[in-house]
N, C-alpha and C positions, 0 to 999 in steps of 0.2 A: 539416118535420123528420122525418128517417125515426127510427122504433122498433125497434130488431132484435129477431126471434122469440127466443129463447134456449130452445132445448132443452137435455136430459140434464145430464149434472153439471157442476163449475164449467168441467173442462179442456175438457171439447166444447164449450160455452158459447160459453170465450173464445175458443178457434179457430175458432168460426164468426165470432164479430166480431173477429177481427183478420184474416180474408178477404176480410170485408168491409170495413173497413178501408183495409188493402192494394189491393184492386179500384182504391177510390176517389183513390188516391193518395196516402194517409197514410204518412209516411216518420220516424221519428223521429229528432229533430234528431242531429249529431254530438257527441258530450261531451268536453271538450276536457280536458287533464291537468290545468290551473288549476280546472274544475268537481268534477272529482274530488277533489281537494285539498281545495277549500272543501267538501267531502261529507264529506268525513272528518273533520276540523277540526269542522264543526257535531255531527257524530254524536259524537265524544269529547266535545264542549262539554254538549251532553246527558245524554249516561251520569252524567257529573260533577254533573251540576246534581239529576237527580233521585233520586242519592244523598245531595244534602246533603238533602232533603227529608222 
């Protein structure tokens, strides 16, 4: 299993491993408008819930 070095602050960090990444073939999936929907729907579902709280 590879370890990535991580230097400097968070943004250099993570542009060095999403380089690395990226090199290796990492592609993030497509989000399709039914996924968004249900993002939404749970993030309202949320808000609601830990307001009655």
């Amino acid at each position: 299993m590879y370890h990535p070095r991580l230097k400097g602050n968070a943004y250099e960090a993570g542009k060095h491993y999403a380089k690395i990444l990226y090199k290796n073939g990492f592609r993030f999936p497509k989000v399709t408008e039914e996924k968004l929907k249900f993002g939404e729907a749970a993030s309202l579902f949320l808000v609601n819930l830990i307001r009655m709280l």
